[in-house]
N, C-alpha and C positions, 0 to 999 in steps of 0.2 A: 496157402495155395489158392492161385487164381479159381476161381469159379466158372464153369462151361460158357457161360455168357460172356467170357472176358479172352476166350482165345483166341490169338492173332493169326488172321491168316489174310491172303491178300494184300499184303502189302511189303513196299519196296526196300531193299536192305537201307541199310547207310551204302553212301557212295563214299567209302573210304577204303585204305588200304592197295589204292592203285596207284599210276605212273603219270600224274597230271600231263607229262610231257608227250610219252609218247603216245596216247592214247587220243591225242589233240593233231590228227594228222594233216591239219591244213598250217598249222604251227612246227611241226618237223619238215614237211616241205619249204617252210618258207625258209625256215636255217640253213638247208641244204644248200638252196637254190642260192643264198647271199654269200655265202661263205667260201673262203677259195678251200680246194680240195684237199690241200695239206691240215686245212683248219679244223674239218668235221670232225674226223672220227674223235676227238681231243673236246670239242662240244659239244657233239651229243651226248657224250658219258657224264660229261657235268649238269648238260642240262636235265638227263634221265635222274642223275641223280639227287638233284633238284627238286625234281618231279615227283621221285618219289617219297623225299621230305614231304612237300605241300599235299599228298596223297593222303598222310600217314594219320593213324586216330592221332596221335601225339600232338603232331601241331597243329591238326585241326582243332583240337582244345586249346590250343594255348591261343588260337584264334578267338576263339568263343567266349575265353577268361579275358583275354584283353579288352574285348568289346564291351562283357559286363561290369568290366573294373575300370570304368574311365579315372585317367589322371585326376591330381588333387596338387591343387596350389599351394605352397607353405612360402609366406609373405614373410613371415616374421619367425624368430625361436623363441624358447620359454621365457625369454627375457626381454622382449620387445628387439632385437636387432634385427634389421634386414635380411631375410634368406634371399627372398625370391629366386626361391627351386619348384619344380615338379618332378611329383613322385608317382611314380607308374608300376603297376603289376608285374612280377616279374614277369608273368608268360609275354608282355609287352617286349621287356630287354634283352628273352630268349630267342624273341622270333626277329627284331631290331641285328642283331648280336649274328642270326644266320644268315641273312640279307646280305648284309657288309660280308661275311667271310664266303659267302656266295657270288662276292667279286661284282655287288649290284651297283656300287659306287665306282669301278674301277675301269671303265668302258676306256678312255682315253689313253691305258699307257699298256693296250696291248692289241696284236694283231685282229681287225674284228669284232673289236671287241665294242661297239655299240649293237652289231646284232646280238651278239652272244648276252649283253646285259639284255638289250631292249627283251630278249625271249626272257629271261631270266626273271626280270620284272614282270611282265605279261603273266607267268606264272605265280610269283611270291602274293601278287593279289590276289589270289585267289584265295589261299590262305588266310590272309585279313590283311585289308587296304588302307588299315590307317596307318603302319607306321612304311605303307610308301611315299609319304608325304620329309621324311628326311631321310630317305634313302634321295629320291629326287632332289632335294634341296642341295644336298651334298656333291651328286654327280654334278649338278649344273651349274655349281660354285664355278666350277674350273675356264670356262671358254670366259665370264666375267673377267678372272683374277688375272688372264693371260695378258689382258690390257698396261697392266704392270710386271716386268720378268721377275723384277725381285721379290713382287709379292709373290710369283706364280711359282719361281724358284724356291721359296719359304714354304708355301705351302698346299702346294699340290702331291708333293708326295704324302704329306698326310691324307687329305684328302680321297685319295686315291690308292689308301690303305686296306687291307680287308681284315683290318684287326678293330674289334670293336671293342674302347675304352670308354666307360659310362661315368666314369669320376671327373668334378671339376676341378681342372689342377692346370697350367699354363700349357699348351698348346706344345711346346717346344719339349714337352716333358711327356708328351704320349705319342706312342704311336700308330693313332689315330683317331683322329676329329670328324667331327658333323658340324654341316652347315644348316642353317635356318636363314629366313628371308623377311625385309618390311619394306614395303614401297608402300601401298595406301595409308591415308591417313581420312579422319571423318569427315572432315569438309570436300575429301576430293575424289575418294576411291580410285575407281582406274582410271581418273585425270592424274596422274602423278604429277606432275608439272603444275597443281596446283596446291603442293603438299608445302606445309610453313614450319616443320625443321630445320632449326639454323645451325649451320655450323661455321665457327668459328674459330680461325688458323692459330697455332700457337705456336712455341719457338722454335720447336725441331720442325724443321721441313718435311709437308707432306702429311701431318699431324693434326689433329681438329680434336673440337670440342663441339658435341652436340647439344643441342635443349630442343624438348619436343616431343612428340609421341605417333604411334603407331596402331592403325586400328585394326590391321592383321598382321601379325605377328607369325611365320611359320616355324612349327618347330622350335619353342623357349627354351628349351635347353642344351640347344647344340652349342659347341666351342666357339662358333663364329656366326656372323650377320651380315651379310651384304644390304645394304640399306641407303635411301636418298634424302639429300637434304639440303639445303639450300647454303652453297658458299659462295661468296663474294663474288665471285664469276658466273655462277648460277647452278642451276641441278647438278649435285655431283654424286656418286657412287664412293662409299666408302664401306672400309669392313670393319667392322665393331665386333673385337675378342668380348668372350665372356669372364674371361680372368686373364687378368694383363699379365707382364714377363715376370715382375715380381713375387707372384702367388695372389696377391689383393684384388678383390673382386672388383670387377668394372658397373659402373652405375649401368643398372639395366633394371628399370623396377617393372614389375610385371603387377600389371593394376587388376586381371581378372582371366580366366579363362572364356572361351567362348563355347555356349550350350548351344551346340552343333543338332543339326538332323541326323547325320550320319555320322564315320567320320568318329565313333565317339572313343579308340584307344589311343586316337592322336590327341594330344595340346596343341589349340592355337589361343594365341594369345594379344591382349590388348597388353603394348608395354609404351614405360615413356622413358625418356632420355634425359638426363638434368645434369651436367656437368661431366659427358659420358665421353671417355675418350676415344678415337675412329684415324683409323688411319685414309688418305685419300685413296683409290682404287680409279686410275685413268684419270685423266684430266681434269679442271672444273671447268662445268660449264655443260660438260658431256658424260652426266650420269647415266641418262636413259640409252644412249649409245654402247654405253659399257655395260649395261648392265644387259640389256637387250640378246645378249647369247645364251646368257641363263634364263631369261623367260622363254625362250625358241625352244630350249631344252627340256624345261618343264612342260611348256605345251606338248611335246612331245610324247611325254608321259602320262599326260591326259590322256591323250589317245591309245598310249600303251594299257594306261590305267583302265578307259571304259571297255577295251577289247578283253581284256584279262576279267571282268565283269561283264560282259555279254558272254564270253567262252562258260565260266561258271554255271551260271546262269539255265543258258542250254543243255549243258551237261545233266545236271540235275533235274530239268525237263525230262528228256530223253531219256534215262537212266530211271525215273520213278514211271515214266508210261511203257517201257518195257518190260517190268514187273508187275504192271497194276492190270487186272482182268475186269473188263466193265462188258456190261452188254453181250456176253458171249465169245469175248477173246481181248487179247492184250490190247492196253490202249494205243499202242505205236502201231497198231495192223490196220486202225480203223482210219479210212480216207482222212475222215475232214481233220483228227488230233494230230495224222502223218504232214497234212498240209501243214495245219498250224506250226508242228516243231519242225519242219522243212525250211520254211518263211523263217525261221529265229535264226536258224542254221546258216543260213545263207547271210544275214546280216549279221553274223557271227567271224564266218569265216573273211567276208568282206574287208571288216575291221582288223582282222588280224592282219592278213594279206598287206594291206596298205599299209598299217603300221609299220609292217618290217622291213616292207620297200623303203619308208622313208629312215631309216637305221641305218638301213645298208648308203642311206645317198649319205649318212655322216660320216661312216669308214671312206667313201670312195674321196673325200672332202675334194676334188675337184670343182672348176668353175662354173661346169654346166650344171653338175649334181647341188652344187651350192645355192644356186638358183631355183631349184627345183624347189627346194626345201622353205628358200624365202615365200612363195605360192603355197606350197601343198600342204607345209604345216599348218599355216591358218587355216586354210581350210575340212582341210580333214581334222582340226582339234573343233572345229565349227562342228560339223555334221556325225562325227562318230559319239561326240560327247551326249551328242540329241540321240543318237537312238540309243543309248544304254537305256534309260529308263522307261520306255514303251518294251523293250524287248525283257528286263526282268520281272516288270510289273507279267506278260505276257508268260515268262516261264512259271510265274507262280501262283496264274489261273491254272496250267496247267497242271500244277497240283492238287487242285480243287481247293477244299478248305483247310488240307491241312499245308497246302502254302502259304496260309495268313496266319499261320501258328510259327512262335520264333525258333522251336527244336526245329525246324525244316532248314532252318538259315536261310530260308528265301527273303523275309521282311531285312535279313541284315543288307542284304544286295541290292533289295530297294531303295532303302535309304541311302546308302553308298552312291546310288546310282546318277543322282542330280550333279554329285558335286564335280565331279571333271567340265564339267558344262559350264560349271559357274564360277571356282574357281582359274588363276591364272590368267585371267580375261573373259570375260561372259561374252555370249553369243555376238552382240553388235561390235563387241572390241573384235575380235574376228573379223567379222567382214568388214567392217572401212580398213582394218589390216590389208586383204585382200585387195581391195582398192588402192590404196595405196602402193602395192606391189606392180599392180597392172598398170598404174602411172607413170611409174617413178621408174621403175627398172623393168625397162625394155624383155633382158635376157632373163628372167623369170618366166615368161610368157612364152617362150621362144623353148624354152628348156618342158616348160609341160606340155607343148603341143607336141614337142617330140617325140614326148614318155606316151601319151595319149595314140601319137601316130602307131608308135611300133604293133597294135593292135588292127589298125584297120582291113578293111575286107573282111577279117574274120565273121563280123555277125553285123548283118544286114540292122540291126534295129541300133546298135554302139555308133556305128555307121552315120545314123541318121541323131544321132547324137549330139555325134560332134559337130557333126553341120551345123546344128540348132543351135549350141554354144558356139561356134565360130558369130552366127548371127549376132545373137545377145553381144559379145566383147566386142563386134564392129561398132557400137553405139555407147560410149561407156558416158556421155552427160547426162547428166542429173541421175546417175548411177545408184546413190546411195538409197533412196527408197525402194529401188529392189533388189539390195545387197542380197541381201539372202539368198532370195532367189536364186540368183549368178553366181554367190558359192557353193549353195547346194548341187547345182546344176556340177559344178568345179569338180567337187569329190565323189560326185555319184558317175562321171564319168570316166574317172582315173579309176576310180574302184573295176568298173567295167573293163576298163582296158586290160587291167593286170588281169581278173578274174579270165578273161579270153583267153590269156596269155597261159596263164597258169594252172589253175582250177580245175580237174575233173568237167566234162563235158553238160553234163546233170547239173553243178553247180553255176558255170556261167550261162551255160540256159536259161536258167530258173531265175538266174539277177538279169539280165537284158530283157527278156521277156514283161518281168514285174517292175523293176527300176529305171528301166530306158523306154521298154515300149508300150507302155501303161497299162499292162495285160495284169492288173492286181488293184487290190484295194486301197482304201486308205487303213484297215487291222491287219497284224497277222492271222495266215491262215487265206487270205482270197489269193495262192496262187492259181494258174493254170492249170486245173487235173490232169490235163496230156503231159504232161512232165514229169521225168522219173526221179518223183519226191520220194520214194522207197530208199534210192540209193542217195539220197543228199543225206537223209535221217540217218542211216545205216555211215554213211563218213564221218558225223556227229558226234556219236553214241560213245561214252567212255566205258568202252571196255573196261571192269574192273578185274 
C-alpha cells in the first residue's frame, strides 16, 4: 500500500478512450465542407469510427509497443544465405494491417476519396507516425504507375486494396501489396539527376537490370519499389518487385537500417542493387517526370502528416491544463497558459484547414484545381512542416516537466516532429520548387490568386496581405535568395484566406491579427489579449 506522501491528486487522466475524430471540430468541418452531401453521412461514420480506434487504450499501446520495439534487420539465416528481411513488432503490423483496411491506401478508386483518406491519415498519426510512411509510399505509387496502363492495369488494384498481406510471396498471388520508394543516392541526395545507378536493357522489352545502391530506402519490405536509375536515354523510373513471378527473391540487399531521431517503428533503409531485375515505368529519359506524382503525393502527406502532429500535440496541451490546478484555479482559466494554447490552436487548426483544401483540390482533379496544387503543395509542405516542431516542442512546455518524461508521449511527438520538414524534399527543395512553378507555369499563379481572392474585403489586415505579396511576385529576379520568404508569405496567406472563409470568427481573428498583421510575437503565447482566446481553446479541447 501506497504511503500518504505518495497520493495522486492533481493531475490529468490519460487522454484516451475518446473520438480523435469528432472531438477535432475544425477536422469534421473541414470533411463536411469537401465532401458532396451524398458523401458525408457514409464518412463521417468511418471516420468516427476511425477515430475511435486511434482514441482507444488498445492502440494507443500498440503505438507505444511499436515505438519501443523498433525493426531488426536479418541479412542472412543460420546458414549464411541471404534474407534481407525486417522484422517488426507485432503491435507494428496490427496498427500497419488497420491503416490499409481503413482504406488509407485506397483514396483513388472511390468517390472523395482523397479527402476522406487525407482525414483518415490526419488521424492514424496520431496514433503512431511511423508506419505512415508506407501507408504514403503505397497511395502515391499510383499517379507514378499511371504513366504506364499495363503496369497501372496490373497493379493498382492491388495497390489500392485494403486488405493487408505481410508475407513475401509474388505480387500476383496476394491480394494486397505495399509500396516503398529510392531516389537519393550518397553522392547526390535531392540532386537525383546526379544518382549513378545504371540500368541496363535486356531482351524482353521494357525489362532492365540494375547495379547500384540507395541511401534512403522507404519502407524495405514492401512488394514493390518505384526507383531511379540511369538508362541509356538517361534518368528513368522503374519498379523493382521484391519477389519476381516465379516465387525467387529479387536482388534487393539491404546493407543497414537507418538510427533515425524519430520515426523509430518504421525501417528506412540503405539498399543496393547488383544484378536486380526492374521493369521500365514511363519512358527513358523521363524518370523524374514520372515519378514526380508520387512525390506531390507524399508531400502531401507531409503536410497531412505534421497537421495530424500539431492536432495531437494540442490536444494533450489542452486536455492536461484543463485538469491541472496551479496557482488557484485550472491551468486553461489563466490568461497567459489560455494565450499560449490559443496561439497552438490556431496553428493547429490552420494546418488542418489547408491540408484538406488541398485533398479536396485532388478529388475535384480539374485544370484550375491542378494548378493550384502545382503552387500550394510546395508551399504549404514548406511552412506547415516548420511549424510542427516549435508547436510540439510548445505543447510539452506546457506540460511542465512531466512533458520531458516519455509516459506523457509528448518527447515521441517531438521527435516525430522534424521529419515531414526534412524528409520528401527539405525546405530549400521546396521553395526553388515554388519558383519554379511561378516561372514556368503561368496558370498556377493565376489559380491561387483566385483561391486567395474568394476571401477579400473580409478582413482589413488579409487585405493588406495580399497587396504585399502581389508586390513581392511583381519582382521575381534574383528571387532565390528570398525564397523563403516569398513562400512563407505564399502559405501564410492562403491559410488566411480559407481561415476567413471558414473558421469560427475567434479563430480567423486571432490568425490575421498574429500572422498577417504582426499583432504577436516571434513564441507562442504573444497573442493579442483583446481576442477571444477563451473560445479558440474551448474549439481545441478534446472532449473525452
Amino acid at each position: 500500500m501506497a504511503g500518504s506522501t505518495h497520493t495522486v491528486t492533481n493531475q490529468a487522466p490519460p487522454l484516451a478512450g475518446y473520438d480523435v475524430f469528432t472531438t477535432d471540430r475544425a477536422l469534421v468541418a473541414a470533411v463536411e465542407r469537401h465532401l458532396a452531401p451524398e458523401l458525408r453521412e457514409e464518412a463521417l461514420g468511418e471516420l468516427s469510427g476511425l477515430g475511435r480506434s486511434c482514441g482507444s487504450a488498445q492502440v494507443l499501446e500498440w503505438g507505444a509497443q511499436a515505438n519501443e520495439n523498433p525493426p531488426v534487420l536479418r541479412t542472412h539465416d543460420r546458414y549464411g544465405h541471404r534474407l534481407d528481411e525486417v522484422d517488426f513488432h507485432p503491435a507494428w503490423h496490427r496498427l500497419l494491417g488497420k491503416g490499409v483496411s481503413a482504406g488509407l491506401t485506397a483514396a483513388w478508386t472511390r468517390p472523395g476519396g482523397h479527402v476522406r483518406r487525407a482525414a483518415g491519415f490526419l488521424l492514424w498519426t496520431q496514433a503512431e507516425a511511423g508506419n505512415g510512411c508506407p501507408l504514403s509510399m503505397t497511395h502515391a505509387a499510383v499517379p507514378a504507375l499511371r504513366a504506364d496502363p499495363d503496369l497501372a492495369a496490373e497493379w493498382e488494384p492491388r495497390l489500392t486494396s485494403q486488405v493487408y498481406d505481410r508475407e513475401l510471396r509474388p505480387a500476383h498471388l496476394k491480394a494486397g501489396v505495399l509500396f516503398g520508394m529510392g531516389m537519393t543516392e550518397k553522392q547526390g541526395g535531392s540532386d537525383v539527376r546526379a544518382g549513378t545507378t545504371s540500368a541496363r536493357p535486356l531482351a524482353q522489352d521494357g525489362t532492365y537490370e540494375l547495379t547500384g545502391h540507395k541511401w534512403f530506402c522507404s519502407a524495405p519490405m514492401s512488394d514493390g519499389f518505384l526507383v531511379l536509375a540511369q538508362a541509356p536515354g538517361g534518368l528513368t523510373c522503374f519498379l523493382v518487385p521484391r519477389v519476381l513471378a516465379d516465387g525467387t527473391r529479387n536482388v534487393f540487399l539491404i546493407q543497414r537500417l537507418k538510427d533515425k531521431l524519430g520515426n523509430r517503428s518504421n525501417a528506412s533503409a540503405e539498399v543496393e542493387f547488383a544484378g536486380t531485375w526492374a521493369r521500365r515505368v514511363g519512358e527513358e529519359g523521363r524518370g523524374v517526370r514520372t515519378i514526380i506524382g508520387m512525390v506531390a503525393a507524399t508531400r502531401l502527406d507531409c503536410v497531412l502528416g505534421s497537421a495530424g502532429l500539431m492536432r495531437q500535440a494540442v490536444a494533450q496541451a489542452v486536455h492536461h491544463c484543463a485538469h491541472r490546478e496551479a496557482f488557484g484555479g485550472k491551468l486553461i482559466d489563466k490568461p497567459l497558459m489560455r494565450n499560449v494554447l490559443a496561439d497552438l490552436a490556431i496553428e493547429s487548426e490552420a494546418a488542418t484547414t489547408l491540408a484538406l483544401r488541398l485533398a479536396a483540390a485532388y478529388d475535384d482533379g480539374g485544370e484550375r484545381e491542378t494548378a493550384l496544387l502545382r503552387l500550394a503543395v510546395p508551399a504549404a509542405k514548406y511552412w506547415v512542416t516548420k511549424r510542427c516542431a516549435p508547436v510540439a516542442v510548445e505543447a510539452a512546455e506546457c506540460l511542465g516537466g512531466n512533458g520531458y518524461v516519455e509516459e506523457s508521449g509528448l518527447p515521441r511527438l517531438v521527435r516525430e516532429s522534424p521529419l515531414n520538414s526534412i524528409w520528401e524534399g527539405a525546405g530549400n527543395v521546396q521553395a526553388l520548387d515554388v519558383l519554379r512553378a511561378l516561372g514556368r507555369e503561368p496558370l498556377a499563379l493565376d489559380a491561387y490568386l483566385t483561391e486567395v481572392g474568394l476571401a477579400r474585403g473580409a478582413d482589413h489586415r488579409l487585405d493588406a496581405a495580399i497587396r504585399g505579396l502581389l508586390t513581392e511576385l511583381a519582382d521575381l529576379e534574383a528571387a532565390e535568395g528570398r525564397a523563403r520568404r516569398l513562400v512563407e508569405r505564399l502559405a501564410l496567406v492562403l491559410q488566411g484566406s480559407l481561415l476567413v472563409r471558414y473558421a469560427p470568427p475567434e479563430v480567423a481573428d486571432a490568425f490575421c491579427a498574429s500572422r498577417l498583421g504582426g499583432d504577436g510575437g516571434a513564441a507562442f503565447g504573444t497573442l493579442p489579449p483583446t481576442l477571444d482566446l477563451a473560445s479558440v481553446v474551448e474549439r481545441a479541447r478534446p472532449v473525452a
